[in-house]
Structure formats: C-alpha cells, structure tokens
N, C-alpha and C positions, 0 to 999 in steps of 0.2 A: 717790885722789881723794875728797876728803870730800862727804858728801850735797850739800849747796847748791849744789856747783859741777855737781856730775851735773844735780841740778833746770834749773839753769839753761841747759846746755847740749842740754839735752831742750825748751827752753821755744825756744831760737832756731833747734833742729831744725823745728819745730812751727809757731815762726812763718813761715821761710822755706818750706816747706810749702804753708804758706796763702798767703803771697804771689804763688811760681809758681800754684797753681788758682787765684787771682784775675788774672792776668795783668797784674800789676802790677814794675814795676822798683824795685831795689833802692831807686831814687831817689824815685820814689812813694812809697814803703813807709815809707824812712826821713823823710819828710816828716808822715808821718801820724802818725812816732813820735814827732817833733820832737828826729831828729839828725840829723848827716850824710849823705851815704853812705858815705863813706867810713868811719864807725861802721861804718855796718849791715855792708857789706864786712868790715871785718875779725872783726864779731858771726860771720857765713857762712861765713866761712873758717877758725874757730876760732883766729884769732889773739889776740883777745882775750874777753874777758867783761864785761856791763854787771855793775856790782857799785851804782848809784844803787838804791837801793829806787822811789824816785820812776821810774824807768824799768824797771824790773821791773816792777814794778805797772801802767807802760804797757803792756807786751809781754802783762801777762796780759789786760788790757783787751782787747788786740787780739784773743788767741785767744779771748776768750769772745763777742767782737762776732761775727771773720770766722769762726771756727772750726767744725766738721762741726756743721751744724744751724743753723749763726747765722743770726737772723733777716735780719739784714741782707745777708748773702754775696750779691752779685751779682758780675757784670763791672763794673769801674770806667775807665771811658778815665781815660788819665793827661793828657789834657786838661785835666779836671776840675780838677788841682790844681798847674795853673800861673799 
C-alpha cells in the first residue's frame, strides 16, 4: 500500500473518530462534508477511499476544526442541520 493511501485511510480513521466524540451521525457528518452518507459509509467501512483533493482537503479542514483541541469541538444536535 503506497504512502497516500495509508495517509488517507488514517485521515477517515481520525475523522470518524471525531465524529462518534462529537455525537454526531454519519449523516450529519457527511452533510458538513458535503456528500452522502452513503459516501461516508463506505469512507468507514473501508470500502472505498475519497481520492477528490477538494474533499481531502475537506476531511482535513474537519480534523483541524473538530479535532483534540479544536476550538470549535462541542456537542452538536443534529437538529441543527436539517
């Protein structure tokens, strides 16, 4: 397995991660990525891998947002973003 794809698979480790400690649903989550869920789903289950840079570079936005220390990390009702 070549570097990038290690990276990347480390990066949707990382994301979903953050999403269970935020207690948010896959469907939240992939809402705030701007894809499916059924994306994220298959991001989680390693079925597949984002390979868009434009969404890469979302996932890393997220872990530097919600990620250990982010300023922003709270609880989010998924209220919020229907």
């Amino acid at each position: 397995m070549d570097a990038a794809r290690c990276e990347t698979k480390e990066k949707i480790k990382r994301l979903k991660a953050i999403r269970t400690q935020l207690g948010w649903s896959e469907e939240t989550c992939a809402h705030r990525l701007g894809v499916t869920y059924s994306t994220l789903n298959r991001w989680e289950r390693g079925q597949v891998a984002p390979k868009s840079q434009v969404i890469l570079s979302a996932i890393d936005h997220f872990i530097a947002r919600y990620g250990q220390g982010g300023r922003h990390m709270r609880v989010v009702r998924q209220e919020e973003f229907r």
